[in-house]
C-alpha positions as CSV (number, residue, x, y, z in Angstrom):
1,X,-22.9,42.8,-2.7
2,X,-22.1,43.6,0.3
3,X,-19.7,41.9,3.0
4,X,-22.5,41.7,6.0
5,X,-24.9,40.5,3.8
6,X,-22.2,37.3,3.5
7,X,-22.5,34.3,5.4
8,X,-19.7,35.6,8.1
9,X,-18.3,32.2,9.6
10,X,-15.4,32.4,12.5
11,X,-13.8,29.8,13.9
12,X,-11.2,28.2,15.9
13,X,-9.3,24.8,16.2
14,X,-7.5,23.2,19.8
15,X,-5.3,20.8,18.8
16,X,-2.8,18.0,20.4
17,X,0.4,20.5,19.4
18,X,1.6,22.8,17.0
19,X,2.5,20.7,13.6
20,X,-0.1,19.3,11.5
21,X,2.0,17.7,9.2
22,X,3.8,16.1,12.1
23,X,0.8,13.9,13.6
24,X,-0.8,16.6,15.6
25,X,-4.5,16.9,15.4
26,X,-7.4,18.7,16.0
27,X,-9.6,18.1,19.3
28,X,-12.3,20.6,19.5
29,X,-13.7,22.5,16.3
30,X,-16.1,25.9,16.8
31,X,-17.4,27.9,14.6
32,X,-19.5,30.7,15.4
33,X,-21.9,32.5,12.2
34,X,-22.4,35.4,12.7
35,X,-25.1,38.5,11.8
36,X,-24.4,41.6,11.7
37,X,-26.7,45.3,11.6
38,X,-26.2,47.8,8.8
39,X,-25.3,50.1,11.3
40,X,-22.3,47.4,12.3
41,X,-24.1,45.7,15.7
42,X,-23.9,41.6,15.9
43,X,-27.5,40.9,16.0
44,X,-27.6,37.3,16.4
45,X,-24.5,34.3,16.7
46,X,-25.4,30.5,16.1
47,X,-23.0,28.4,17.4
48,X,-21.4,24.9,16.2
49,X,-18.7,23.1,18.7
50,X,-17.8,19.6,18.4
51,X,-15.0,17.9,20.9
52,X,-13.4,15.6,18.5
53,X,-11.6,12.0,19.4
54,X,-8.1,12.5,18.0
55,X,-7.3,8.9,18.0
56,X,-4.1,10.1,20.2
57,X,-3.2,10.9,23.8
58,X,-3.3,14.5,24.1
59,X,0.2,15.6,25.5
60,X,0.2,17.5,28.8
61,X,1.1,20.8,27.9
62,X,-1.4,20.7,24.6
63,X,-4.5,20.2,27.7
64,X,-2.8,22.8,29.9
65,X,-3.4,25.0,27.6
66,X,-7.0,24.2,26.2
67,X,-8.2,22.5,29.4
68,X,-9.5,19.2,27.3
69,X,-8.5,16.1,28.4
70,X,-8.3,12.2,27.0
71,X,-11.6,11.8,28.8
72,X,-13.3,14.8,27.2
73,X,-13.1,13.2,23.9
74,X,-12.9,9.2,24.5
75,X,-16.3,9.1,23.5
76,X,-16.2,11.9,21.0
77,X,-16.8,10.9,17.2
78,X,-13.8,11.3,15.2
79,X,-13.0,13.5,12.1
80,X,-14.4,11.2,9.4
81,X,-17.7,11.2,11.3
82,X,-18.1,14.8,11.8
83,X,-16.1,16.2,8.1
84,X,-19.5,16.5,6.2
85,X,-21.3,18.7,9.2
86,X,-18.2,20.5,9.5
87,X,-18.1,21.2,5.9
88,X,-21.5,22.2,5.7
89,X,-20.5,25.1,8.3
90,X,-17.6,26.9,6.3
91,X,-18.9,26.4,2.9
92,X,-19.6,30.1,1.3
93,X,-19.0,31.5,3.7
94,X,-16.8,34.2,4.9
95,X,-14.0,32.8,7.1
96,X,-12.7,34.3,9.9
97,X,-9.7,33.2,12.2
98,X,-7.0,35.1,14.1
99,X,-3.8,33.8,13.3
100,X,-5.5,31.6,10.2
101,X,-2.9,29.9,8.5
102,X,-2.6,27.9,11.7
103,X,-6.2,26.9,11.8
104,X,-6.3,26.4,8.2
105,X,-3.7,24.1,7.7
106,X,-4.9,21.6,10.6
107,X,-8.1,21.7,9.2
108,X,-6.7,21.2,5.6
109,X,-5.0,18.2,6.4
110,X,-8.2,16.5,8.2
111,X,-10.0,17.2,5.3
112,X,-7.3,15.4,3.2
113,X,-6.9,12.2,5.9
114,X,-10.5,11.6,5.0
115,X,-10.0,11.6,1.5
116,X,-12.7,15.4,1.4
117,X,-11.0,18.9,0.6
118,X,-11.5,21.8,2.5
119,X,-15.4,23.5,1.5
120,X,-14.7,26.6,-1.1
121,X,-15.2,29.6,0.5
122,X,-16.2,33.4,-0.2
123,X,-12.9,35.1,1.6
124,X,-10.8,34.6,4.3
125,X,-10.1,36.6,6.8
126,X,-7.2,36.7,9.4
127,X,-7.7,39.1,12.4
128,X,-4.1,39.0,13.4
129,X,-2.4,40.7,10.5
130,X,-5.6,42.9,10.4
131,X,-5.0,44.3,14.3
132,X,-1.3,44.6,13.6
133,X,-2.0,47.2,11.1
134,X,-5.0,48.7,12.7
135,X,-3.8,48.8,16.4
136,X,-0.2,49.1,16.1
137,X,-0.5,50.9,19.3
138,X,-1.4,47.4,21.1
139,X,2.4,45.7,23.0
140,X,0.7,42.4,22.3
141,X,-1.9,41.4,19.4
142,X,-3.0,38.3,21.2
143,X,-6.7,37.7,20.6
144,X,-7.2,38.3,24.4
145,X,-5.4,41.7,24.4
146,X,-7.1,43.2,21.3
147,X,-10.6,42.1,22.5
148,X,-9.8,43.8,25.6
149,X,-8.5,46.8,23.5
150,X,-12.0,46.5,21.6
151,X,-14.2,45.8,24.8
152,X,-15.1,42.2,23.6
153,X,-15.9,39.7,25.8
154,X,-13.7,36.9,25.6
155,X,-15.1,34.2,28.2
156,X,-13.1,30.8,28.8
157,X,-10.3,31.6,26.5
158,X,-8.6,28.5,24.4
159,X,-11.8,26.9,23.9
160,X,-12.9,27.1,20.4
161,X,-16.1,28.3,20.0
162,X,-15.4,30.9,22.8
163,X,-12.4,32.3,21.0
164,X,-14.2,31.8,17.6
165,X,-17.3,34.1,18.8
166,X,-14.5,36.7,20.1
167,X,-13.0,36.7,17.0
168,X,-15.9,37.2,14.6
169,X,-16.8,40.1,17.0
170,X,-13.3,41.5,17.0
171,X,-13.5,41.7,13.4
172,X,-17.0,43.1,13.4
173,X,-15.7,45.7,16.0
174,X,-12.4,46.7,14.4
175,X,-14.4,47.0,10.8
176,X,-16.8,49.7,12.5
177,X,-13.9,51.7,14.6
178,X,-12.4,52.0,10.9
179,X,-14.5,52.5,8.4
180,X,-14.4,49.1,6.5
181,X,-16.2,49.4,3.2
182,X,-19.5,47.9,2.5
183,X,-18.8,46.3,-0.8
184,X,-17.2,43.0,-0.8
185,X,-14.8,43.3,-3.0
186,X,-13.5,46.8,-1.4
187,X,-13.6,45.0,1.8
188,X,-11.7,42.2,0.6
189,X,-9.0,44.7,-0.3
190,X,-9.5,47.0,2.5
191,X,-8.5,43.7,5.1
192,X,-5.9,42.2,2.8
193,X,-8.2,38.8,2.7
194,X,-7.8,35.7,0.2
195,X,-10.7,35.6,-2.0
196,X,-11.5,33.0,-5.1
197,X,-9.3,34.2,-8.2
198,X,-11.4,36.3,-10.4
199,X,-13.1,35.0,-13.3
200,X,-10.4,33.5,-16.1
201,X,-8.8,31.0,-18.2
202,X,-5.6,30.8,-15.9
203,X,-6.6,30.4,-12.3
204,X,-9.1,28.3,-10.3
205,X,-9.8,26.8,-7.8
206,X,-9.1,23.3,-7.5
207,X,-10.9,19.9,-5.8
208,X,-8.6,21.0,-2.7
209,X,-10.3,24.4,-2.1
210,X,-7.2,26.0,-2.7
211,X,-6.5,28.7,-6.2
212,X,-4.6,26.5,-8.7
213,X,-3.1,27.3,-12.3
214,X,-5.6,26.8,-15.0
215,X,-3.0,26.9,-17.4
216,X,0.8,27.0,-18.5
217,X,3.5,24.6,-17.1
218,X,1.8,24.3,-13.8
219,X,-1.5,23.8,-15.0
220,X,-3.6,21.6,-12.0
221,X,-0.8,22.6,-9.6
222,X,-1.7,24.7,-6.6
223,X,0.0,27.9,-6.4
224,X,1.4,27.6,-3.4
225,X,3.6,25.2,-4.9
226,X,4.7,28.0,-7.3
227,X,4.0,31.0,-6.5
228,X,7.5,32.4,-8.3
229,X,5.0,31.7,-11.4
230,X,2.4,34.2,-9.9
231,X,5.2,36.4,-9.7
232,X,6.0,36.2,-13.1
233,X,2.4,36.8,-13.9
234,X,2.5,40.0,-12.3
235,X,5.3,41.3,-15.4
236,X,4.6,39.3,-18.0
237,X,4.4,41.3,-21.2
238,X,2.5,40.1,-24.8
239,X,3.0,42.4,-28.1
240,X,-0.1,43.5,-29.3
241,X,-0.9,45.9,-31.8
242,X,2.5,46.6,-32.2
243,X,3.0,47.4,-28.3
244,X,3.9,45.5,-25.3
245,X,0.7,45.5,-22.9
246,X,0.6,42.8,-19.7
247,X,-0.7,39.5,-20.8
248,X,-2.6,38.6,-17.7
249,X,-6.0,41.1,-17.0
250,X,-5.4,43.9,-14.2
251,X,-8.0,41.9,-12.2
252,X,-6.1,38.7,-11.7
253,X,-2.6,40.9,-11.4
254,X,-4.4,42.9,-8.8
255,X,-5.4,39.6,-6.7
256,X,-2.0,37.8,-7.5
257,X,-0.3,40.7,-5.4
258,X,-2.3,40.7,-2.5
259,X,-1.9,36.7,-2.4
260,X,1.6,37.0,-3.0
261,X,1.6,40.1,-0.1
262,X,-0.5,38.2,2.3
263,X,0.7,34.3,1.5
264,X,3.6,34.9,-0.5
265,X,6.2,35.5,2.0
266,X,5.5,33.3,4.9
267,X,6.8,36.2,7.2
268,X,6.0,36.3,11.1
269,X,6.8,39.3,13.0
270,X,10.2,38.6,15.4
271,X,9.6,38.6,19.2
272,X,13.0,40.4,19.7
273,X,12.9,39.0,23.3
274,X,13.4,35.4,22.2
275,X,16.2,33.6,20.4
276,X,14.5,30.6,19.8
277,X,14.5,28.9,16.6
278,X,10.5,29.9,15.8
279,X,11.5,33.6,16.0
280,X,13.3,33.3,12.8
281,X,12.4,34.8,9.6
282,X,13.3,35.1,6.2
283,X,13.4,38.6,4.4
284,X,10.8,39.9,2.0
285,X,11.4,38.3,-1.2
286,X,10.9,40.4,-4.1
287,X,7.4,40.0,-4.7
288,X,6.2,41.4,-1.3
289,X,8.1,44.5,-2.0
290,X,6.7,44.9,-5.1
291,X,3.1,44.1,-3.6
292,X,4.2,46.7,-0.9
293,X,5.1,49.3,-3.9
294,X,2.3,48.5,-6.4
């Protein structure tokens, strides 16, 4: 199969502030899908953008940024009413986001105030990490400054479905300027995306769209929650024909690293001009460097 053949989905969230397990919301959702040429060319985009009542003020500084007001969405339907449509958009689809935990997680917990999970999905894609290994020539890996770096129009910046389109074209662009591979799975490598856990009796994924254990002490748990039990995956060892051989298959070790490599560590890069307490990271734990290594 390959990857452009693949519902390709991006999208974008603006939200009331920074911290969605805090109270802050989302107040726009767009998602653009995407079609793309064998020879690489976006061929045709279909737009979905919803303004979204937050059942909150929206601070100052959040609308300074986005440009959406209380007004914009006092009449808007709120998340409940829109989860199922919204759902209907991601579902199988290839996800794509530039900085995506961020997105992902406010999205996450609206699905979860509604008592819905977040839709499985084919892969996911993050376009930051991707452009910081791609473009490390770029001062700033900002959406706007690698679109402009790419020559991708980026019209009305911070609203969703304007960032989204950039973004799915960003990735589209940056695939073609570097030889992405056609097959999924290669691709899925190749851009260090989360994918469903290969076929097996140990992972899953669970009600909440997320991989869980299948089996073992954390059976039902998400892996996030433990993912020093990944880790241990990657190493354990079973006697077998009177030698010691790995107990998990190569194809779960093999996407257990590049979850651990791309989830795993929670690392952000350090803005060496700031001192505040969001430029602080924590150093590789050992499973990144082995991921790095391997």
């Amino acid at each position: 199969m390959r990857w452009r053949d693949c519902r390709l989905v991006a999208f974008d969230t603006e939200t009331t502030g920074l911290s969605p397990f805090d109270g802050d919301r989302v107040v726009e959702f767009g998602a653009v899908e995407l079609q793309v040429s064998r020879g690489g060319q976006v061929t045709r985009t279909t737009p979905h953008q919803w303004f979204i009542n937050p059942e909150r003020p929206i601070p100052r500084a959040a609308s300074k940024i986005s440009g959406i007001t209380d007004d914009d969405v006092a009449d808007a339907p709120t998340f409940d009413q829109l989860a199922t449509r919204i759902s209907a958009v991601l579902q199988d689809a290839v996800i794509i986001a530039h900085n995506l935990p961020f997105d992902l997680n406010f999205m996450r917990v609206e699905f979860g105030r509604v008592g819905a999970s977040f839709p499985p999905v084919r892969a996911e894609v993050d376009t930051l990490p991707l452009a910081q290994r791609l473009m490390p020539e770029l001062r700033s890996h900002k959406l706007e400054s690698i679109c402009i770096a790419l020559s991708v129009p980026l019209d009305n910046a911070h609203r969703a479905s304007h960032d989204a389109e950039a973004c799915g074209r960003a990735l589209v662009e940056i695939s073609r300027r570097h030889g992405a591979p056609d097959d999924f799975d290669a691709f899925v490598d190749w851009a260090e995306a989360i994918s469903a856990p290969p076929d097996s009796a140990h992972l899953k994924i669970g009600r909440d769209g997320v991989p869980e254990f299948a089996d073992g002490p954390f059976a039902g748990k998400s892996i996030e929650q433990h993912p020093d039990h990944l880790q241990w995956m990657l190493h354990a060892l079973e006697r077998r024909d009177d030698r010691w051989i790995p107990r998990f298959p190569e194809s779960l070790r093999t996407w257990a690293r590049r979850w651990l490599r791309v989830r795993g560590s929670g690392i952000a890069r350090t803005n060496p001009r700031s001192q505040g307490h969001l430029d602080w990271c924590l150093d590789p734990p050992v499973w990144r460097e082995l991921g790095d290594r391997a």
